[in-house]
N, C-alpha and C positions, 0 to 999 in steps of 0.2 A: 692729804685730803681728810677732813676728819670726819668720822664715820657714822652713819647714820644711828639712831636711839632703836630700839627693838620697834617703837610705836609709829617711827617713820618707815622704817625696812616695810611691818606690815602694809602702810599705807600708799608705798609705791613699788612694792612686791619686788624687790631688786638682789637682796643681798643673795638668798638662795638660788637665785636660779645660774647666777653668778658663779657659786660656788660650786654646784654642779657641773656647770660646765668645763671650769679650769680641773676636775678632779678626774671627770671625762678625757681632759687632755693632758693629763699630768705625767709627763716621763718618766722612762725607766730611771733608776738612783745615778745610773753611768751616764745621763745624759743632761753634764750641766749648763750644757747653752740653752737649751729646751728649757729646762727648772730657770734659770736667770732671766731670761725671756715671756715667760709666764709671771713670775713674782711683779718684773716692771711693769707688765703690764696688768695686771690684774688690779694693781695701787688705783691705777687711773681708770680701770673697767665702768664706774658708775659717769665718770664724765665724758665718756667718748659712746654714751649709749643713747646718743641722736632726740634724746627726749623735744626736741625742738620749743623749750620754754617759750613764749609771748611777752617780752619783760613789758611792754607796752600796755599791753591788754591785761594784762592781772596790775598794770597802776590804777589802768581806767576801775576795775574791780575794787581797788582798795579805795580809792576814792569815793566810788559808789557806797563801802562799805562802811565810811564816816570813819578813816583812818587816813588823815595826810600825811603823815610819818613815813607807812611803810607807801605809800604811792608817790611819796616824793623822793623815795632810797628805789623802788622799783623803775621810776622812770629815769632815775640816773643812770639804770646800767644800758640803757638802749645802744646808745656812741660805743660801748665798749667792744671794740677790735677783735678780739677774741673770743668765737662765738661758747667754745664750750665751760670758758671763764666767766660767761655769761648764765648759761646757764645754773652753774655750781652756784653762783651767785646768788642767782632767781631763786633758786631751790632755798637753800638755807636762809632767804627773807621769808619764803612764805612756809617754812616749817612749823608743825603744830598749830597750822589754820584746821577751825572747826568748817568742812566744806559744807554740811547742813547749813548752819551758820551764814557761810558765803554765800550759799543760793537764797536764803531770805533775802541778806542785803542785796544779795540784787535786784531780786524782784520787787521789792524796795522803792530801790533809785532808777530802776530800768528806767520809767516813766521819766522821772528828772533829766534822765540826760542827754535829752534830745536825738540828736544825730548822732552821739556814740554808745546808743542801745545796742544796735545788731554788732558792733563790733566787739561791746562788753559781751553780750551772749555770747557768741564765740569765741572768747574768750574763755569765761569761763567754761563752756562746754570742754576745752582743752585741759581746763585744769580736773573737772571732774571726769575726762576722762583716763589723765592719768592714775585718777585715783581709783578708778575704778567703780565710779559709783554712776553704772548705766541705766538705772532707772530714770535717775535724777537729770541726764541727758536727753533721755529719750524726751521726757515732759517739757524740760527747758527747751529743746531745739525742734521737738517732732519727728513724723516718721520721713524714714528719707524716702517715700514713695510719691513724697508731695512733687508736684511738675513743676511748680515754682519755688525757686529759694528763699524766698522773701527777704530779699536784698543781703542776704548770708554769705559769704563767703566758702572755699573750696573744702578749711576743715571744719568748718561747722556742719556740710556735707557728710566728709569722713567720719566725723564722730559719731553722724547720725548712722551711719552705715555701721559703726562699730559697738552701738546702742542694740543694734537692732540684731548684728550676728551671735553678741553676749545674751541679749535674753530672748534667742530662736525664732524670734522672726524674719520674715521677708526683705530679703536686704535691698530691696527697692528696684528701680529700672536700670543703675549701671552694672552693679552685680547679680545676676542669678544664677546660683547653684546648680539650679536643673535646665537652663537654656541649651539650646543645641542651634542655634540661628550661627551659620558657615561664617571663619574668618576671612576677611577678601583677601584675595592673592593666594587661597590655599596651596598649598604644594613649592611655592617659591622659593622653601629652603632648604629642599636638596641638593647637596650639591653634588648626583650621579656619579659620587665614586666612595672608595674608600677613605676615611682618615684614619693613618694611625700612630705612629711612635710611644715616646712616654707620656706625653700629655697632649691635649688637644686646647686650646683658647676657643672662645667662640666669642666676637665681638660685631657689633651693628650699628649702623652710624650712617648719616648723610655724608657726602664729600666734604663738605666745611667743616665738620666737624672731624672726620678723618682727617684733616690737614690739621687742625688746629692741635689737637691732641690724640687720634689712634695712631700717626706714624710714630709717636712716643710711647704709644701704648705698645707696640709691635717690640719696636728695640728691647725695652725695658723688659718682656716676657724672656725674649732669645738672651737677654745678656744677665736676668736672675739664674738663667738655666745652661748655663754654656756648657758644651760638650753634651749634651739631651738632644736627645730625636724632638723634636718638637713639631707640631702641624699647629695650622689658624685656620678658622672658618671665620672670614669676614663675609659680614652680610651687609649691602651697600642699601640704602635707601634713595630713590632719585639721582641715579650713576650713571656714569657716562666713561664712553671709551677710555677717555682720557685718566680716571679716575684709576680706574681697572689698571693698566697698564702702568701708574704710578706705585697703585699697591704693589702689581705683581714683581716691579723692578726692587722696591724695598724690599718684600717678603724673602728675594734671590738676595740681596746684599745681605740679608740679617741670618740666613741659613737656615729660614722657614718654609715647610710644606703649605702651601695656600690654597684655600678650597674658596671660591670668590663666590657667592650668590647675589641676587637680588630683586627689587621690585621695584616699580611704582607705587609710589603711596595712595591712598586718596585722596582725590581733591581736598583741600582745607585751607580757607586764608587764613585763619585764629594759628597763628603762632605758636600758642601756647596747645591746644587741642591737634594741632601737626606734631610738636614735639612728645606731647601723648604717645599719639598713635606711633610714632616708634619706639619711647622706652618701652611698649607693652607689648607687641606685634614682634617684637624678640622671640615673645617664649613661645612664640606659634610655629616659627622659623625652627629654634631649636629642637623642637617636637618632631619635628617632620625630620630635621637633621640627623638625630642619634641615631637609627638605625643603621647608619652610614659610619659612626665611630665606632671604631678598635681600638682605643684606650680610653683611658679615665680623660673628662673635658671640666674645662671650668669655664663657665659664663663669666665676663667682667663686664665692666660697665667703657664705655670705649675709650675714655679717659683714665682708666684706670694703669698709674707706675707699677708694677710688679717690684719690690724691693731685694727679694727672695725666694727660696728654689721651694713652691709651692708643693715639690712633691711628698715631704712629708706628714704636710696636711692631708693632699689628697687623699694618701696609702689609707689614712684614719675612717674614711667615711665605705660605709660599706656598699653602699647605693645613690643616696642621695645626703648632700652636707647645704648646708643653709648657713650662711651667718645670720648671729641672731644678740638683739639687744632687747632683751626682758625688761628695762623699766619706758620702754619706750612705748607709745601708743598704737595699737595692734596694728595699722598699715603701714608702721615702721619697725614692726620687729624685725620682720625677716628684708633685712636691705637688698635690693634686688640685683646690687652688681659685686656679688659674690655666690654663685651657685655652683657647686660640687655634683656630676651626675659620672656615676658609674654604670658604663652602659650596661642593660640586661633588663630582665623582665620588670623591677621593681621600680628602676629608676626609668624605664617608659612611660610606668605608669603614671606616674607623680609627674611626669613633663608634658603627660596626654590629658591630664588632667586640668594642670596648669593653664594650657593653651586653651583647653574647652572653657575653661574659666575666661577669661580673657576674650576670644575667639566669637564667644556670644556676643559681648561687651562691644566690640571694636565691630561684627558682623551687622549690629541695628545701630550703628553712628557715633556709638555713646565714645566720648575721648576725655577719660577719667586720669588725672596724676596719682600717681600711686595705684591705679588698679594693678600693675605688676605684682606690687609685692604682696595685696591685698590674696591675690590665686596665690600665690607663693603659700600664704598663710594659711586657706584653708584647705587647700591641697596637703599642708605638710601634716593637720588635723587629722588626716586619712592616712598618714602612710608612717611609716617607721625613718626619722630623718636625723642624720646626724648634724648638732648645732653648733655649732664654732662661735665664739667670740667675736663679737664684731670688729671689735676694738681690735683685734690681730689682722682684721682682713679686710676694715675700712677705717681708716687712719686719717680723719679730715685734719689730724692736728701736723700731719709730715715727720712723724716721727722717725729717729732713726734704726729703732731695732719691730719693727710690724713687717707684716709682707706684704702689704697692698694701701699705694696713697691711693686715696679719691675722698673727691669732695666735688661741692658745688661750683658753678662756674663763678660766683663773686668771691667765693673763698680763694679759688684757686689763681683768680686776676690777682688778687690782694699778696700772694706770698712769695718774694723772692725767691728762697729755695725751690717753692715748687716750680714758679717759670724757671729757673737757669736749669733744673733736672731737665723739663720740659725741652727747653732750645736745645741743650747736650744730645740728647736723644734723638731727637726728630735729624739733626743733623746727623747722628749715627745710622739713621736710616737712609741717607741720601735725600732726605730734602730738606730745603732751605725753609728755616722757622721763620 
């Protein structure tokens, strides 16, 4: 990969915080799987750090900006298969763009371009807010307290919300800081006993999605750690006997302690605003849960392969560990299906937090994507957190020396290796893929 010029590093603030990190995890001299493991990955650290480029939306911009050149080399990479060959792509066409510049041109051609205004605005608001330049967001897109979007899109939303946390003000009606309005279902994630051994999993999922990919999630944990005491706190969303009794037979074949919770969700027909409320309504479960844990836990996302014997990340975190990708845009820094919580007073704190965050959000209706990681982020602003690499501990590429595949569900339809891991597994656990 070839490496950024000092004037891009500044401009999407990546290299140091990088470097920090891997120096943070950097092994003893006697431990050279660790150091070999770190160097390969560190090469590819700036590409697997989820920046989520738009290659579409910065063509529509370059266009707007009276360059068909690069909007006709930007919209070539749309088709391209591999999302984070995309992005490296995207990134090094629009190197050493003046973003001042960019926002004239748009505001410019905004007018011109009929029905792809609001999609170049958010657009570019994506790109400025890579860059960091949240003024310039804020004025282009507004405050996110407005009740209507004006035909914007989810992160023209975000950024407005990440405009608005960068220069102190009021992050609007889906996140409030200071809210205290009750998560529904409070208390649903205890699960009235102890867990404990050497590690704890905690993972949450509807049935179909339990089938699809946690009975692969479950193997994959027990079989990175073979010969470990292992416990799982699965927490079912909309479960049924049947469900229960599936897990509990897997849990017994794979030599897992299983702590079962769950809920009713609330009502929702929006597909997308249902699946909300359960990436977020995790960390409210988990909140309530830790009291309950006797060893170190780690939250994954329910999809999530285990590659590897996660404990001697966990040993590293003292309380709470976060994966974390610093050129990414603040409700992607801290990816939310890798959380590190060592039970005790600090790491309560930070997941009582979390939930209040969140808890508010989900308590008046609001069903935001990315609020998870959004509390993630400013919770971890409060507290002392240890940050991991993401790229070791969310691995959309399948690599083979990381310790945690996950990715999205179009990524993960698209890749043989990851379905045949997937079928291998689920059938390790006793059910048919």
């Amino acid at each position: 990969m070839t490496p950024f010029s000092a004037a891009e590093s500044r401009l999407i603030a990546i290299r140091a915080p990088w470097a920090d990190q891997a120096a943070a995890f950097a092994p003893p001299p006697d431990d050279p799987a660790w150091a070999a493991l770190a160097a390969a990955r560190f090469a590819e650290a700036a590409a697997l750090a989820q920046a989520e480029f738009a290659a579409e939306a910065m063509g529509a911009l370059a266009r707007l900006a009276g360059n068909p050149a690069l909007a006709a080399e930007l919209y070539a990479l749309s088709p391209a298969p591999d999302a984070r060959d995309l992005r490296n792509r995207a990134a090094a066409a629009i190197r050493g763009r003046d973003w001042s510049a960019a926002a004239a041109d748009f505001a410019a051609g905004a007018t011109r371009a009929g029905g792809d205004a609001d999609w170049c605005r958010e657009g570019l608001g994506l790109l400025l807010a890579l860059a960091g330049r949240w003024r310039a967001v804020a004025d282009l897109l507004g405050p996110p307290a407005e009740a209507e979007e004006r035909g914007l899109g989810l992160h023209a939303h975000l950024c407005r919300i990440a405009a608005a946390h960068a220069l102190g003000r009021d992050l609007g009606p889906d996140i409030r800081p200071g809210g205290r309005t009750p998560a529904p279902n409070a208390g649903a994630g205890d699960p009235g006993r102890t867990l404990g051994g050497d590690l704890i999993a905690f993972l949450a999922c509807d049935p179909g999605y339990l089938h699809r990919y946690g009975f692969a999630a479950l193997a994959a944990f027990a079989e990175a750690h073979a010969g470990a005491a292992l416990s799982v706190h699965l927490h079912l969303y909309d479960g049924d006997a049947d469900t229960a009794a599936r897990a509990a037979h897997a849990a017994d074949r794979l030599g897992l302690a299983l702590a079962l919770t769950g809920e009713a969700a609330p009502a929702e027909t929006d597909v997308a605003r249902r699946g909300a409320y359960y990436a977020c309504a995790r960390f409210c479960r988990l909140a309530e849960a830790l009291p309950r844990y006797a060893a170190p836990a780690v939250a994954l996302d329910a999809d999530a392969l285990v590659r590897r014997d996660l404990r001697p990340l966990v040993a590293r975190v003292p309380a709470v560990g976060l994966a974390t990708s610093p050129l990414s845009v603040p409700w992607n820094r801290h990816p939310a299906g890798f959380v590190v919580l060592r039970p005790g007073a600090a790491a309560q704190e930070f997941a009582d937090r979390t939930a209040a965050l969140i808890g508010d959000s989900l308590g008046r209706g609001r069903r935001l994507w990315f609020l998870d990681q959004w509390a993630l982020l400013i919770a971890a602003e409060a507290h002392q957190v240890r940050r991991i690499p993401a790229a070791w501990t969310y691995d959309t590429g399948f690599g083979p020396h990381t310790w945690v595949w996950q990715a999205s569900d179009s990524r993960k339809a698209g890749d043989p290796a990851y379905l045949a891991e997937r079928n291998r597994l689920t059938a390790k656990a006793g059910i048919a893929p």
